[in-house]
C-alpha positions in Angstrom: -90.4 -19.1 -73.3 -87.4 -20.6 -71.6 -86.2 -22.6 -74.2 -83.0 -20.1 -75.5 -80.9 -19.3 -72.5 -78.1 -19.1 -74.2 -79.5 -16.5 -76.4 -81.2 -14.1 -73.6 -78.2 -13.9 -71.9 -76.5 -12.8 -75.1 -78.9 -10.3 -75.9 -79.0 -8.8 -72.5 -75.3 -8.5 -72.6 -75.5 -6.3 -75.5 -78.1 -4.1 -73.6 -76.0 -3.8 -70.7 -73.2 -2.7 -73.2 -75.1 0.0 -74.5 -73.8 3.5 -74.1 -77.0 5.0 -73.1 -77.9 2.7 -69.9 -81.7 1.6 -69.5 -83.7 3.1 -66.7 -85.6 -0.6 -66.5 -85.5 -3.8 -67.6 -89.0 -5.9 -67.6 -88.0 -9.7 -68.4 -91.3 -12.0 -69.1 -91.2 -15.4 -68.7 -94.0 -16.6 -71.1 -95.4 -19.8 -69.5 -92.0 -20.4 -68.0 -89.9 -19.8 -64.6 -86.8 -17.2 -64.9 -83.5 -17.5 -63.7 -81.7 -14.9 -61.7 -80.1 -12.0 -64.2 -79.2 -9.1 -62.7 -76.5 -9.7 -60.7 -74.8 -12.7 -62.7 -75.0 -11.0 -65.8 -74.2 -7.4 -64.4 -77.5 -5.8 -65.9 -78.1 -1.9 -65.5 -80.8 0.3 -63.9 -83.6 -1.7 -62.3 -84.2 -5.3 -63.6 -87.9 -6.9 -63.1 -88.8 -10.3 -63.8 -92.4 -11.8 -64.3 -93.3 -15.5 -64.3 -96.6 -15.9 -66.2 -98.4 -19.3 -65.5 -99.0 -19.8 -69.6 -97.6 -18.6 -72.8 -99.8 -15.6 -73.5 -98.0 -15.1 -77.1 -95.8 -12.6 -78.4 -98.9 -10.2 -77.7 -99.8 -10.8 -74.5 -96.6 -11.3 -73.0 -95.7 -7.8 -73.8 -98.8 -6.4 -72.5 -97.5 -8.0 -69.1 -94.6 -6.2 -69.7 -96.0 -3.1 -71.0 -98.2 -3.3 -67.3 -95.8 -3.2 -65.0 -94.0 -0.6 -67.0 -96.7 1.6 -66.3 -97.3 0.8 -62.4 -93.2 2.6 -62.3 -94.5 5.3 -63.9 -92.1 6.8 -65.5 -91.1 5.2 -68.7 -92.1 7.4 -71.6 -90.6 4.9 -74.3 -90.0 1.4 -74.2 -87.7 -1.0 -76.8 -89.0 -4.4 -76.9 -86.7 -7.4 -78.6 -87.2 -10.9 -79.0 -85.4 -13.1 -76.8 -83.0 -14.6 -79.7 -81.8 -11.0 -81.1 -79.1 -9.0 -80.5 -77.4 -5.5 -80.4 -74.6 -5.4 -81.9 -74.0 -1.4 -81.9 -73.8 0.0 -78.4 -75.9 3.3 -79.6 -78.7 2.0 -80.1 -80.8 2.9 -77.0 -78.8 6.5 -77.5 -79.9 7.0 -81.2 -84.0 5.6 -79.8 -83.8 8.3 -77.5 -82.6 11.2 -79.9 -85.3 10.5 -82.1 -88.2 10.8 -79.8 -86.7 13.6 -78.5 -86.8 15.2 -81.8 -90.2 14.5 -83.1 -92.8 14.6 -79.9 -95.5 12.9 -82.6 -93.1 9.8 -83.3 -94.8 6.9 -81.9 -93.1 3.8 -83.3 -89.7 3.2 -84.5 -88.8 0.1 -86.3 -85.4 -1.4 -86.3 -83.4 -3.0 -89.6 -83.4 -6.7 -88.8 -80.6 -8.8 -90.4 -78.8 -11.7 -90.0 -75.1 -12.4 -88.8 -74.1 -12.3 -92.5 -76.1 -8.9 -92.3 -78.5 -9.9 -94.9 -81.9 -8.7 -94.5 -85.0 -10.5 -95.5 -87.1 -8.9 -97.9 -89.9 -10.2 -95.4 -88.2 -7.4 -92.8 -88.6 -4.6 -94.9 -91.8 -2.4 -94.1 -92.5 -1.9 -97.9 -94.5 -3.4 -100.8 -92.0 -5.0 -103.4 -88.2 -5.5 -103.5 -87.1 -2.6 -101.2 -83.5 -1.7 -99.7 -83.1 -2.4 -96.5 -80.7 0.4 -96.0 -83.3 3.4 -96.5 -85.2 5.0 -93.8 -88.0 6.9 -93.6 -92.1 6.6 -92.5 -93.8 3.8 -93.3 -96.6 2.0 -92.8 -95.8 -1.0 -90.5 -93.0 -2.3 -88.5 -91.1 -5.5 -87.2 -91.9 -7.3 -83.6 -88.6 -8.3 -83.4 -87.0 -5.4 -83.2 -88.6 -1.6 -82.0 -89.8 1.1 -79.3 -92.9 2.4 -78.9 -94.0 5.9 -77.1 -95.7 5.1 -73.5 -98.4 8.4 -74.5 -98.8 6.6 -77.6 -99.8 3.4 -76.5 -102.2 5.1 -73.9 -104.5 6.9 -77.5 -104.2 3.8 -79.1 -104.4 0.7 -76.4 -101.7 -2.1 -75.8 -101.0 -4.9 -78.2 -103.7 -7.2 -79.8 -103.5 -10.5 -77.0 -106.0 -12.4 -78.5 -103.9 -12.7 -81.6 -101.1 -14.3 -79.9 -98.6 -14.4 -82.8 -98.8 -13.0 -86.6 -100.3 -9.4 -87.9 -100.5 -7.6 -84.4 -97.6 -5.6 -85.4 -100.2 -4.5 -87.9 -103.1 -4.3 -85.7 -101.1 -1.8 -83.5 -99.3 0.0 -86.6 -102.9 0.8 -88.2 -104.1 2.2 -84.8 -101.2 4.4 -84.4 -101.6 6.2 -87.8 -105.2 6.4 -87.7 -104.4 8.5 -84.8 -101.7 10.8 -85.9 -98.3 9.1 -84.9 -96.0 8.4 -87.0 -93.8 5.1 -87.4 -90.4 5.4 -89.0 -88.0 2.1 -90.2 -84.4 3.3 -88.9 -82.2 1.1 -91.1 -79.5 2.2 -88.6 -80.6 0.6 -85.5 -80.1 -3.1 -86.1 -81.0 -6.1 -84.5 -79.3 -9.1 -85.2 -81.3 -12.3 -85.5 -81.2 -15.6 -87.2 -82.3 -16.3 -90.6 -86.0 -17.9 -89.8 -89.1 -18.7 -91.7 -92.2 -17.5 -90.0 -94.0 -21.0 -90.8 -91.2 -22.7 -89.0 -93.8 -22.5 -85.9 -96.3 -25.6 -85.5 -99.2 -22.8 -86.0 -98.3 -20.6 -88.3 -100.7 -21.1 -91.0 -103.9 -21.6 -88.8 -103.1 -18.4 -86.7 -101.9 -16.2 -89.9 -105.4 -16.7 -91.9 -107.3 -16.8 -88.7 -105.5 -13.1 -87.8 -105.4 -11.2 -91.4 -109.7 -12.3 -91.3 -110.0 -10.6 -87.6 -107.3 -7.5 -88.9 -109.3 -6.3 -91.8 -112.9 -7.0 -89.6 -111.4 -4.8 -87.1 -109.4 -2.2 -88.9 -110.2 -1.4 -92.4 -113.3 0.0 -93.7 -116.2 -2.1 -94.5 -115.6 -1.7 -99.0 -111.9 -2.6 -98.1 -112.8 -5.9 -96.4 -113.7 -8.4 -99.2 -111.0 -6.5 -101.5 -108.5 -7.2 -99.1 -109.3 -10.7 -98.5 -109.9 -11.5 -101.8 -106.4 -10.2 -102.9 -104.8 -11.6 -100.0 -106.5 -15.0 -100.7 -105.2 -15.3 -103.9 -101.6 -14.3 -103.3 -101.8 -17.2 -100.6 -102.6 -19.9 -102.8 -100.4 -18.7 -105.5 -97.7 -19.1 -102.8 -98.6 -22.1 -100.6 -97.2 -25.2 -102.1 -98.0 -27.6 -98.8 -101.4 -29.3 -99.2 -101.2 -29.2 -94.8 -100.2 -26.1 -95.1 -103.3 -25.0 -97.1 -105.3 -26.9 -95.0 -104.2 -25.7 -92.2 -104.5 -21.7 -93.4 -108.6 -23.0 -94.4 -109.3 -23.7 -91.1 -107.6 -20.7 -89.6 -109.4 -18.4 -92.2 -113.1 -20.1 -91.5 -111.9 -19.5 -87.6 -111.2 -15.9 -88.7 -114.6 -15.7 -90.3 -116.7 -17.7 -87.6 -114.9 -16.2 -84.0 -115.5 -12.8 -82.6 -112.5 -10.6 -84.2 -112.5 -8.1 -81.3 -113.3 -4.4 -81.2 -115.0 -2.8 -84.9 -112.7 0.4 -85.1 -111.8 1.1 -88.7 -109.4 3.6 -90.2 -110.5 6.9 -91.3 -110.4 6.6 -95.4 -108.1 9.9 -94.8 -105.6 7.3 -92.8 -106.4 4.6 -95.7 -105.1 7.1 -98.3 -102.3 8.4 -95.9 -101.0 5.0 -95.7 -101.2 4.2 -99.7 -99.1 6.7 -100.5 -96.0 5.5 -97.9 -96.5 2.4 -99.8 -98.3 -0.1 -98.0 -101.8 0.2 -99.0 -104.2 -1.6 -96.5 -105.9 -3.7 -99.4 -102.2 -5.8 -99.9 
């Protein structure tokens, strides 16, 4: 959005360090005007930058991205970071390709987000409960911060949810990929550094977070699941919420949720429902 600098050029640096060089780099400015990279910062392979008139959202501005990526051609995995992360190993891209090459049904991989103290926030772990952050395996969801997703996947299951702009399209996308056979894996061992945030430290948070759980579960689960879901998701929120704004705030977004169209109706198989329950994540939390 043009308000870290500092922090994009640091986290292009480390991609330009990496040991595996990236065919393409897609930069987005989202509702702001790029400077130069690629030759002051020494980037690899072939850098693209797109100026987009308004801030489309974590979302949208990848789709952009995601776009242009497939007017190349080529690309049959992409890695998307935020703009205030960081590689700190230089195998990353290396180890992201390995395991695609390995498993041709692998459609998203999640990276181990952690701090510069290399704490983790429970948050950042893909599983229900107290989990450690240091074990692997398939789960259920995954962290926008931090990932790659296969190009043929994305072309089954769509791009990312725009009209959700920020909160649970992570989610949206995961849900769509396993109800169509890809699997999503948490590698612990590709880590993204990034600073120790709350998620309601943006102005819309709460509005955005109700009014995007409501349009998930219309769009995604199946119809029994839908008040089950809310319902236990409502209460866990006002157990939780201790800001009388912030409550307010989460009202309106959920009556929003309830009142605006959500989107496309394509639930989940009940075979994906059950899949996902066992990998610990069940779709009613």
């Amino acid at each position: 959005m043009g308000n870290r600098p500092a922090d994009v050029d640091a986290l292009l640096e480390s991609v330009a360090k990496q040991d595996l060089a990236p065919a393409r780099i897609v930069i987005v400015g989202n509702g702001c005007r790029l400077p130069e990279f690629a030759r002051r910062l020494s980037l690899p392979g072939e850098v693209t930058t797109i100026d987009v008139e308004e801030n489309l959202g974590c979302p949208g501005g990848r789709n952009v991205a995601l776009a242009r990526l497939r007017e190349f051609g080529d690309v049959d995995v992409v890695v998307e970071l935020d703009d205030d992360g960081l590689l700190v190993d230089a195998d990353v891209l290396r180890r992201v390709r390995d395991l695609y090459v390995a498993d041709p049904r692998l459609g998203i991989v999640g990276f181990r987000i952690a701090d510069e103290h290399g704490e983790t926030q429970q948050r950042h772990v893909p599983r229900v409960g107290r989990s450690d952050p240091l074990r692997g395996g398939y789960v259920t969801g995954f962290l926008g911060g931090g990932h790659a997703l296969s190009m043929a996947m994305l072309a089954e299951t769509g791009d990312w949810p725009a009209e959700f702009f920020f909160a649970h399209e992570e989610t949206d996308l995961a849900w769509r990929a396993a109800d169509a056979g890809w699997k999503i894996l948490y590698a612990p061992q590709l880590l993204l550094q990034h600073p120790k945030t709350s998620p309601a430290r943006h102005a819309i948070y709460y509005r955005v977070n109700a009014r995007n759980r409501v349009w998930l579960v219309r769009r995604r689960l199946p119809l029994p699941l839908v008040p089950v879901h809310l319902g236990v998701w409502t209460l866990l929120t006002l157990a939780r919420t201790r800001s009388p704004a912030g409550l307010k705030a989460w009202l309106a977004g959920f009556l929003e949720g309830l009142r605006e169209p959500a989107g496309e109706r394509r639930p989940m198989r009940w075979r994906t429902v059950w899949r996902l329950s066992r990998l610990g994540r069940p779709p009613v939390i």
